[in-house]
Structures are given as structure tokens and as C-alpha cells.
C-alpha positions, 0 to 999 in steps of 0.5 A: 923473349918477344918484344910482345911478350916484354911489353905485356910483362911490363905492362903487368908490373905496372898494374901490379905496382898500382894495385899494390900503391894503394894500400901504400902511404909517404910517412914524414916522421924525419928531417929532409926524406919522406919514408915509406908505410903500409896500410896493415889493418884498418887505421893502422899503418907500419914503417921502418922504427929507424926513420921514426925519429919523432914522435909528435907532428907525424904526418902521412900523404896517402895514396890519394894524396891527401895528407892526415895526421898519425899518432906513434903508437908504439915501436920496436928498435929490435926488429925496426919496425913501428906502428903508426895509428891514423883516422881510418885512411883512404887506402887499401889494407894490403893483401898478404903474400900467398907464395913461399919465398925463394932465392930468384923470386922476383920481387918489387918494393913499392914505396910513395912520394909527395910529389910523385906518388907511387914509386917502384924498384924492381929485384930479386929476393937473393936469400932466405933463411930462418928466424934471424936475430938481428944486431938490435936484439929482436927476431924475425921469423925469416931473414929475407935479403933483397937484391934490388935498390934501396933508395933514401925512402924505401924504408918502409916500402912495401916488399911485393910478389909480382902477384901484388900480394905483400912479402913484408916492407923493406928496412936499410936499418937491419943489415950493413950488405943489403936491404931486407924484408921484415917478413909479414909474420913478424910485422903481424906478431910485433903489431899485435903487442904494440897495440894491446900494451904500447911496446915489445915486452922481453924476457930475461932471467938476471943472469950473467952466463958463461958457455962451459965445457962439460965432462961427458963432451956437453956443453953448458952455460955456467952462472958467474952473477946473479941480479939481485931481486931478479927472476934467477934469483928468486927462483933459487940460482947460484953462482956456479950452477951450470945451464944445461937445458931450457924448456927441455933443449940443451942450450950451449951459448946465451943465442940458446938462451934468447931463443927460449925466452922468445918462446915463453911469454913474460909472466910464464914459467920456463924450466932449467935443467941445471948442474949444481955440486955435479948433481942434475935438478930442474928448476922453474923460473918465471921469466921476467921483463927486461927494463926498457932503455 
């Protein structure tokens, strides 16, 4: 690669990093550093839940550098994302990202300072899988490891292609190993629910579940509680019925089981296919929401 051609590939990340700085903001929610957002729509703002840690007093220094008071909105431990409302701020709402995401893909997380304004740091996207449950409890529609430096205020940051369309924003609060992508997808679906009702509702059954092995090789998850006054319990379970289907796939280990609430609204019927007495029978159960901590 020429000199020539170096520099123009510089010179293009740097216009990709302003473009993509304006619709990015410095959120002070948090003793000492300064984290970053992103304009997600109109008066709406997102960053990383975990350095979210108050809820009054937030302010944010936008990409022209003045700063402007933010309300909490709501937030969501589970995929470590928050969503913060401001007066309709003097930015940009970031444009999506139009590629399919690979391993090897360049990718840059733009985040902003006070002091500095724009800043950028510059990797590869070293993996990519499908939805992942993280070890908060909540789902994101791909797991998306980045390569590159997280430094105190990348959480937050927006997550670009070398294109300047957004990926996601970048969170150190997910895994021990690296940083990570909250993709757009999932920023979009959590969003949605913390604006029409303030928090992320979660379904649960009230049952205390057991992975089981079955005569005919299958496996199953036996009933060993039933909370009282619970969704399972006014939908007719025992103790010592045996999951073996939820929403008409066969379940093995309580991951099968979170997947099939994270696919039936609170409110809504999911159906069980159960083992009682050795007999099969489908029960309906309407799926309940889980006490918030």
C-alpha cells in the first residue's frame, strides 16, 4: 500500500469520524469519567445501563459542545442498555448500518469528551454469533465481539462501519474478555419498551425446573416447585410434571425455557407440552411478569 493510498484511507476515517461525531454526545451520569451516547431518535439518547449510576442531575455535552440536562427514561440491567430523553438535541440521529456483520470487518467506536470533543478508536470486529443471553439475564439479537481499545468513556460510544453507518454502541459491562456491540436491533426492541412503559418486562412461569432424562432418549425439565399464586400454578401444574415442549419445541435445560418466553409477550398464552403420570397433555399457560429488583 502507497503512501498515497495510506493517506487517503486516513483521510477518509477522519471524515467518517466526524460525520458519525455528530450524532454522538458525552453523558455525565457517574463520579470522575464522562461516558458515552447516541442520538437514537429525536430527543432520544442511549448508553451503556452500567455507567448510568444516578438518576437525577444527568447531563450531556453535545456535538456542538453545549451541555443540556437529560432525564432517565428507563434502563435495562439485562442488555446494559439506558435510554435517556433530552430537549430535542443539536445533533444528528445516527444513521443505521447497512452491511452484515463479519469477523475482520473494520470497525471504529466513536465516543465524545468535554474537553476534546470527538474521539475514536480503531479495530476489527473479531466475532459474530447469534442471539446471546448474557450473564445479566437479557438477550441481544447477536453477539458482536469487538477488537479494539475500550477506554474508560467507550461505553456508550457508537460502534461504526468504515461507512459511518452505526453497528451498535459499544459496552465493557457484558463480558470479562473484551468489548462488545449492543447490536442496533436489540437497542431498537429495548428502547421501544422503555419508552411506552418506563422498564423491560420479563416473563416467567413460577416454576422451580430440573433437566430430566426421559425413557425414549428425550430429555425433559421435571417440576420440582410451584410458586403459589403463579402463572403455573393457575394454569393447573404439579410438582412432578415433566416439560417437554414450549411453543411446540422441545425444551432440555431452562436456556429453552427463557428462549420461549423471550418469544411470547407478558400477558400471552404459551403452550407446554407436559409428561404427568406418563401420560402427554398440552396445557396453555399465560406467561407472567417477573418482579423487578
Amino acid at each position: 500500500m502507497g503512501n498515497e493510498t495510506i493517506a487517503a484511507f486516513s483521510e477518509g476515517l477522519a471524515a467518517t469520524v466526524e460525520r458519525a461525531g455528530k450524532s454522538v454526545v458525552a453523558v455525565h451520569a457517574r463520579p470522575r469519567f464522562a461516558s458515552a451516547g447516541v442520538i437514537w431518535r429525536p430527543g432520544v439518547i442511549v448508553t451503556a445501563e452500567h455507567t448510568v449510576r444516578r438518576e437525577e442531575e444527568i447531563k450531556v455535552t453535545l456535538p456542538d459542545g453545549s451541555e443540556r440536562p437529560a432525564t432517565l427514561a428507563g434502563s435495562d440491567s439485562g442488555t446494559d442498555i439506558a435510554v435517556l430523553r433530552v430537549v430535542e438535541p443539536a445533533g444528528e440521529v445516527a444513521a443505521r448500518s447497512s452491511i452484515e456483520t463479519r469477523p475482520g470487518h473494520l470497525a471504529l467506536a466513536i465516543g465524545r469528551s468535554e474537553n476534546s470533543g470527538a474521539n475514536a478508536t480503531l479495530g476489527i470486529i473479531s466475532a459474530v454469533s447469534g442471539a446471546w443471553r448474557t450473564w445479566r439475564g437479557g438477550r441481544l439479537d447477536q453477539y458482536i465481539r469487538l477488537d479494539l481499545t475500550m477506554y474508560p468513556a467507550s461505553s456508550g460510544a457508537a460502534v461504526i462501519d468504515t461507512a459511518g453507518g452505526v453497528i451498535g454502541i459499544a459496552t465493557a459491562g457484558l463480558s470479562r474478555i473484551a468489548g462488545l456491540a449492543i447490536p442496533a436491533s436489540t437497542i431498537d426492541r429495548v428502547a421501544d419498551e422503555i419508552l411506552s412503559r418506563g422498564h423491560v418486562a420479563r416473563g416467567y412461569l413460577g416454576v422451580g425446573l430440573q433437566p430430566v432424562a426421559l425413557e425414549d432418549r428425550r430429555k425433559g425439565l421435571i417440576v420440582l416447585s410451584v410458586e403459589r399464586g403463579g402463572p403455573a400454578e393457575k394454569a393447573g401444574l404439579l410438582v412432578g410434571d415433566i416439560f417437554v415442549s414450549l411453543a411446540g419445541k422441545p425444551v432440555s435445560d431452562t436456556g429453552d425455557v427463557q428462549n420461549a418466553l423471550e418469544a411470547v409477550a407478558v400477558g400471552q398464552p404459551l403452550e407446554a407440552g407436559l409428561l404427568r403420570g406418563g401420560q402427554e397433555r398440552q396445557i396453555a399457560i399465560t406467561v407472567g411478569e417477573r418482579r423487578r429488583d
